[in-house]
C-alpha positions in Angstrom: -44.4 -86.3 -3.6 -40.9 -86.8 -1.6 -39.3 -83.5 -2.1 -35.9 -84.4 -0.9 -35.7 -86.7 -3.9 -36.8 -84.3 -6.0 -33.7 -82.5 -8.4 -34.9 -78.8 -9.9 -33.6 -78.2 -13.6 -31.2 -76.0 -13.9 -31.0 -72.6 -15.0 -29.1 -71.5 -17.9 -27.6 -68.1 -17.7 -28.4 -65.4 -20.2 -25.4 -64.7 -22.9 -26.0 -61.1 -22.3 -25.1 -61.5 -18.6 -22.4 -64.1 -18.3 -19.3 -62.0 -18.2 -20.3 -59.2 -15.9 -23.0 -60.3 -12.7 -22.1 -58.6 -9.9 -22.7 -60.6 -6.9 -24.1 -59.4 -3.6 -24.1 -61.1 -0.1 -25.8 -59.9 2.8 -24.0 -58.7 5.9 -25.5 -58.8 9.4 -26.3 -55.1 10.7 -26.5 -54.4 14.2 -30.1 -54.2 14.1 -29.6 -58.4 13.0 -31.3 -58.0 9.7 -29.2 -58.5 6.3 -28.0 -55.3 4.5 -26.8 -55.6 0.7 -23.6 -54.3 -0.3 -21.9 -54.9 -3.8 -18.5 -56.8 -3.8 -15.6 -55.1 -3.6 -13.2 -55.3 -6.7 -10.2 -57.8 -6.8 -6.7 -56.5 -7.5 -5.4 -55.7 -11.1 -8.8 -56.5 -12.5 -8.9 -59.7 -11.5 -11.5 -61.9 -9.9 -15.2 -61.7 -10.1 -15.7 -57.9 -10.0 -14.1 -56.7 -13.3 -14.1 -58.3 -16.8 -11.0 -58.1 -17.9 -11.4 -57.0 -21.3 -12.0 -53.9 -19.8 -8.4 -53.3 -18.6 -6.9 -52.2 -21.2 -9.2 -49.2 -21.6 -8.5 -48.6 -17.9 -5.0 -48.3 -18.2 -5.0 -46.1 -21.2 -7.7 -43.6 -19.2 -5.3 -44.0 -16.6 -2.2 -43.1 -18.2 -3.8 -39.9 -20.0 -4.8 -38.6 -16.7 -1.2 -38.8 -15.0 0.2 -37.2 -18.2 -2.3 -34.5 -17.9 -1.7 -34.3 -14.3 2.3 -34.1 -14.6 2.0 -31.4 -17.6 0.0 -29.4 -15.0 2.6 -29.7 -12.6 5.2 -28.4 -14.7 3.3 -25.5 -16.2 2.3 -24.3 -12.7 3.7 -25.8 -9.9 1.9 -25.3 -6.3 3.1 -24.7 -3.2 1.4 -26.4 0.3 -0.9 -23.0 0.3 -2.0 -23.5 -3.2 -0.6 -20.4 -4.4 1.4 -21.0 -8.3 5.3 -21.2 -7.5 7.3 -18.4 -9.6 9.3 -20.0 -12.1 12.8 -21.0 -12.3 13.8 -17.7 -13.9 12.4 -15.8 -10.8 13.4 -17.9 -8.3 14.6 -16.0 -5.3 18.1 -17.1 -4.2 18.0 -18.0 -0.5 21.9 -16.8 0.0 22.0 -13.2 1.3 18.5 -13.6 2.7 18.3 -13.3 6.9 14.9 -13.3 8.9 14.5 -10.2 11.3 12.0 -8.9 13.9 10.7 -8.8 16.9 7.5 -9.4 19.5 5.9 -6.9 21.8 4.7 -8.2 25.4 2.7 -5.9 27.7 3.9 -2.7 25.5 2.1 0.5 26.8 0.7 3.0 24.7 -0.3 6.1 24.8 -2.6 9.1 23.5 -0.1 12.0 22.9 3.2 10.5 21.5 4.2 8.1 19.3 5.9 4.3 20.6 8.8 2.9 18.9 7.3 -0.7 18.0 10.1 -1.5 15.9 13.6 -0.9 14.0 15.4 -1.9 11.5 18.6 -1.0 9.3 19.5 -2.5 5.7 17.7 -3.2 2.3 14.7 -5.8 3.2 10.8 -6.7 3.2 8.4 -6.8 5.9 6.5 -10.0 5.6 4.6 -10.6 8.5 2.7 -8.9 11.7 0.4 -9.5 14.5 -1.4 -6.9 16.7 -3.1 -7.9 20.6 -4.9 -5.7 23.2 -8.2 -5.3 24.5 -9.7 -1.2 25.3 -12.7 0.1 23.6 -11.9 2.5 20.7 -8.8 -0.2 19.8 -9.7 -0.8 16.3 -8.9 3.0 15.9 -5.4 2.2 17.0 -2.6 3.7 14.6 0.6 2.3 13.4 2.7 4.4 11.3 5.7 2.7 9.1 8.2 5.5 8.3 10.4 3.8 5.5 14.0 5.0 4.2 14.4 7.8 7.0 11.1 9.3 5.9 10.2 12.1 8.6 6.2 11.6 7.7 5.1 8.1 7.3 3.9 6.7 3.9 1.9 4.3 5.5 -0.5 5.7 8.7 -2.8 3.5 9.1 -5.5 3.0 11.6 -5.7 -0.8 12.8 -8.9 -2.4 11.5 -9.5 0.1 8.8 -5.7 -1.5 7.7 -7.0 -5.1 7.8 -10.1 -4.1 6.0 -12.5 -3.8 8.1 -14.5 -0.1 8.8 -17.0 0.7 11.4 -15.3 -1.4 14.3 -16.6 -4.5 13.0 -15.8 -7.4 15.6 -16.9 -10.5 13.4 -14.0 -13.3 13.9 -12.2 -15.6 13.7 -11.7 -15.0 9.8 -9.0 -15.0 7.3 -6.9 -15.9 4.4 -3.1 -15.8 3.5 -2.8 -12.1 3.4 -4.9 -10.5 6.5 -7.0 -11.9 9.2 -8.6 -11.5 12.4 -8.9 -14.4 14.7 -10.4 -12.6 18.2 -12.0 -10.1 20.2 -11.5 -7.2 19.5 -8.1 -8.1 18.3 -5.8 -11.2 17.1 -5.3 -8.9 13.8 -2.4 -10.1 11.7 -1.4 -9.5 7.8 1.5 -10.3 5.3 1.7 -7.1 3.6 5.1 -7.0 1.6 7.0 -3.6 2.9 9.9 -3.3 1.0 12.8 -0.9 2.2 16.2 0.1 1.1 17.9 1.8 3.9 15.7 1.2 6.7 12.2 0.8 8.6 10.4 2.2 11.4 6.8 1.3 13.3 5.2 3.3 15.5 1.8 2.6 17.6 -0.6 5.2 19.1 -3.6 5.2 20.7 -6.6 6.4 18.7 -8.6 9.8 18.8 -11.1 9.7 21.8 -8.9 7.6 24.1 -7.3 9.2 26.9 -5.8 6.3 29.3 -2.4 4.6 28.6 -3.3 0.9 27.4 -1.5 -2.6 27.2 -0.3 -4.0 23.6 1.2 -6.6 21.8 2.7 -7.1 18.6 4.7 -9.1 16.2 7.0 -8.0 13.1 8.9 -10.0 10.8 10.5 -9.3 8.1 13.4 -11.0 5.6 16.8 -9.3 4.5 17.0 -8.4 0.5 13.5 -9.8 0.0 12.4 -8.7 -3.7 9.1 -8.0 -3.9 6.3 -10.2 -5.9 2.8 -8.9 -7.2 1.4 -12.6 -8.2 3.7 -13.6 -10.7 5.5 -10.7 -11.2 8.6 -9.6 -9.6 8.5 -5.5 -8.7 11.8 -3.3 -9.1 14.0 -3.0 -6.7 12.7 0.8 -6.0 8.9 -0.5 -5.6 7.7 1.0 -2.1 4.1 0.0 -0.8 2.3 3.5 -0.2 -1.1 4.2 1.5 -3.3 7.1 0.4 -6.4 7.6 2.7 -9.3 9.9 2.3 -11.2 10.3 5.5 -15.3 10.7 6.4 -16.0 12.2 3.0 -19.4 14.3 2.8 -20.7 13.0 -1.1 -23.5 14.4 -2.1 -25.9 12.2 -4.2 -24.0 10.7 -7.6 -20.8 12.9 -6.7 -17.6 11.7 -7.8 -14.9 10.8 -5.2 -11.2 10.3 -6.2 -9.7 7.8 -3.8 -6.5 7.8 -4.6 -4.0 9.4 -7.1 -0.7 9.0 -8.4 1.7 10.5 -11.3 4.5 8.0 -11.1 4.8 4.4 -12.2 3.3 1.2 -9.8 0.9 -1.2 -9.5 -2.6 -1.4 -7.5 -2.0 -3.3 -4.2 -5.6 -3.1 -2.5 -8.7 -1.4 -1.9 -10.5 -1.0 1.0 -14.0 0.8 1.0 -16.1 2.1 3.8 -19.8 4.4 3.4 -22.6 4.8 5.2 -25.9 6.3 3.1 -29.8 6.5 4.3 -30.1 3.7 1.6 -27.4 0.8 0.1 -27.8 2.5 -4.0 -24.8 3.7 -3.5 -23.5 0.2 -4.1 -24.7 0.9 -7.7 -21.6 3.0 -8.1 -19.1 1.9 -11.1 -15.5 1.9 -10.1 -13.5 3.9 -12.4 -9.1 3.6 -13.2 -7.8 6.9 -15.3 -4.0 5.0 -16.6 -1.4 7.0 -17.6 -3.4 10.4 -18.1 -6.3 9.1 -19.8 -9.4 10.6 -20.3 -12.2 7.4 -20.7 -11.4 5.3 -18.0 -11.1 1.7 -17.7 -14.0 0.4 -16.0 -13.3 -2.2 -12.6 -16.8 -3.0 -12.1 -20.3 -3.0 -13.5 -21.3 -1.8 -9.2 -19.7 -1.3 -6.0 -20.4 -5.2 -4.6 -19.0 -6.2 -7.9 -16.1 -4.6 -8.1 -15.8 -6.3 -4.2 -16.7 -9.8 -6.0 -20.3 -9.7 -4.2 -23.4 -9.8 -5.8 -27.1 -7.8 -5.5 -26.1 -5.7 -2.7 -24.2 -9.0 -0.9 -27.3 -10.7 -1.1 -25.3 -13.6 1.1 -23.8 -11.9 4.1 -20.5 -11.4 5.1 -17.4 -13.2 3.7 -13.7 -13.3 3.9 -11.7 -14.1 0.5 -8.3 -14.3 -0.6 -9.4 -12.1 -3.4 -11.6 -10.1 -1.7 -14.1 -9.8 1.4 -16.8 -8.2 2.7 -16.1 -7.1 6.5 -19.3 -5.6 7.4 -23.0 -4.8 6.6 -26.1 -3.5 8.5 -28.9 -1.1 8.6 -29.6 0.9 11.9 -32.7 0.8 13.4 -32.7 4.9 12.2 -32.5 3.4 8.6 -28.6 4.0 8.4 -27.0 1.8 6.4 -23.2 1.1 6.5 -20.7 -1.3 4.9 -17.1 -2.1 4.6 -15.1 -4.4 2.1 -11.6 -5.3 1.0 -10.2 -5.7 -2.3 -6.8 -7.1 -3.6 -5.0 -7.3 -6.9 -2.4 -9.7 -6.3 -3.3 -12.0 -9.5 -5.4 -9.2 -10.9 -2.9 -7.0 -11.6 -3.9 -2.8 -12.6 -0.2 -1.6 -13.7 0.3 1.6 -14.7 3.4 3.9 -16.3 2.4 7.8 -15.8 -0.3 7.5 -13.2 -3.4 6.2 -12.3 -6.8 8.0 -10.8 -9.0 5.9 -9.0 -12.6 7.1 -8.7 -15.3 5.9 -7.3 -19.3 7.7 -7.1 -21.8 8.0 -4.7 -24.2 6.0 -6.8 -24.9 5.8 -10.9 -27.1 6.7 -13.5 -27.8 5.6 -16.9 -28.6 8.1 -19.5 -29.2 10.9 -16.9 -31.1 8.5 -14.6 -30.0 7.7 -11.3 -30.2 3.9 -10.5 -32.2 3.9 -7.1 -32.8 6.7 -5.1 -29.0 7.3 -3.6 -28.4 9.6 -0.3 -25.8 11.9 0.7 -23.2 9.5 1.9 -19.9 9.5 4.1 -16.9 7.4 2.8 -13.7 6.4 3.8 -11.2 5.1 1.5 -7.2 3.1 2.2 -6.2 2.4 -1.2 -2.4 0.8 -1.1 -0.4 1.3 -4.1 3.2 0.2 -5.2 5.1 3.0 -6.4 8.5 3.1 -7.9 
């Protein structure tokens, strides 16, 4: 048989498949050999790739997700960071606002007396600051912020333990919008909102244990009649930002430890936690606010890494959160183990009229039961707290 003269029937297409085949066609790869890729889709809906019935269901999905997308944008509009903007009604006029500060280069300080870092006169809001140098025993550095002509500061603060961190850890870089740490041993920076009324001061020193002058740097910045936001909320005009520490605590096995204590009206700022134990059950402890003189407190946790946003004893390392972070963990080859996290409550805010108590316990127990086996422990506490 002469197959050139030959004609083939022809096929006739099933109903079920005529108005949507996609066709393929076969490009060359580099290897030579054909590789299948579906055909792209033709504008509008037109074309080969899409029936066109179809269209109108496309637009209508279309249309409900750009509605949806502009009532979002409306309800809570974001900035580039991703943080929600305040409203119209709290919108900060920019008219009376002026930037202020000033950078450090090759600064010297010293063990015995205190270095003027920085000073300023008016009503205004710190907003920004960056600390540089290089000497063992640096993250023990202290700044102190005297604020309104105080003679003894409200906020004394020793450097890393003031970014979070305890027990000198040197992990970095690591961040978020509100504290960081982007070097060895230093690059630490934070956007802590200091409000004043009258005027600021900043001091440095060198920490205990260091006896030789050493080189710093430093950056502060700050804005003129700033008003003060916790998340959404604006603060009064009298809000200051106060820091209550309680240093190397001995706790005995499920003692109680007040970190921090107030009898006037404010707001939680942050927490920052640092222990070491012969064991990690004190992690099991609850985290306890006493409000306005009550007696039953409100619980902040169901354990320590919960209250820290962690989980089973940080069961995945170290992180660094705009809510929260944990800035170290590690057990000793002599079976000491130690840990350090942060804590803010920005968008979580813990207000409070007449007070607030702040507790926290060397472990828990259930019905007279002890979860674990916890150990004498020694804790360190910076728990920042708006006040007004």
């Amino acid at each position: 048989m002469n197959n050139s003269s030959h004609t083939p029937p022809q096929k006739t297409p099933h109903p079920a498949r005529s108005g949507w085949r996609k066709r393929r066609r076969r490009t060359p790869s580099p290897q030579g050999r054909g590789r299948a890729r579906p055909e792209t889709l033709s504008p509008r809906g037109q074309g080969r790739g899409l029936d066109s019935r179809l269209a109108p269901q496309i637009k209508t999905y279309l249309c409900a997700v750009l509605f949806t997308a502009a009532v979002i944008s409306l309800s809570c509009p974001l900035n580039t960071s991703g943080r929600a903007l305040e409203s119209h009604e709290g919108a900060v006029p920019v008219a009376g606002l002026e930037t202020f500060g000033t950078a450090g280069k090759e600064g010297t300080l010293y063990p015995d007396h205190e270095v003027l870092l920085f000073q300023h006169d008016g009503a205004g809001c710190l907003t920004q600051m960056w600390f540089g140098g290089d000497w063992p025993g640096y993250d023990r550095t202290r700044i102190r912020f005297y604020v309104d002509g105080e003679t003894k500061a409200s906020i004394d603060m020793e450097l890393f333990l003031g970014h979070g961190i305890g027990w000198g850890d040197a992990s970095a870089p690591w961040g978020s919008a509100r504290l960081g740490k982007t070097g060895h041993p230093s690059g630490l920076y934070n956007t802590y909102r200091i409000p004043f009324g009258k005027s600021i001061r900043i001091t440095g020193q060198l920490g205990a244990g260091i006896e030789k002058p050493q080189v710093f740097w430093w950056i502060i910045r700050g804005v003129e009649n700033l008003p003060v936001f916790l998340g959404n909320l604006r603060l009064p005009e009298n809000a200051r930002l106060r820091l209550q520490v309680r240093d190397n605590v001995e706790l005995a096995p499920l003692q109680m430890f007040d970190i921090c204590q107030s009898s006037r009206a404010g707001a939680l700022y942050q927490v920052t936690l640092s222990v070491a134990s012969k064991n990690f059950n004190f992690l099991e402890a609850v985290l306890r606010a006493y409000l306005d003189g009550a007696q039953e407190p409100l619980l902040l946790s169901s354990g320590t890494e919960d209250y820290f946003l962690g989980t089973y004893y940080f069961n995945r390392g170290m992180y660094h959160l705009p809510l929260a972070g944990l800035t170290h963990k590690e057990e000793d080859a002599d079976g000491t183990c130690r840990f350090s996290a942060y804590r803010f409550h920005e968008d979580d805010p813990i207000i409070f009229q007449k007070g607030i108590r702040l507790a926290w316990r060397n472990g828990e127990a259930k019905d007279g039961e002890p979860y674990g086996t916890p150990q004498p422990s020694r804790a360190t506490s910076y728990v920042w707290l708006y006040e007004w």
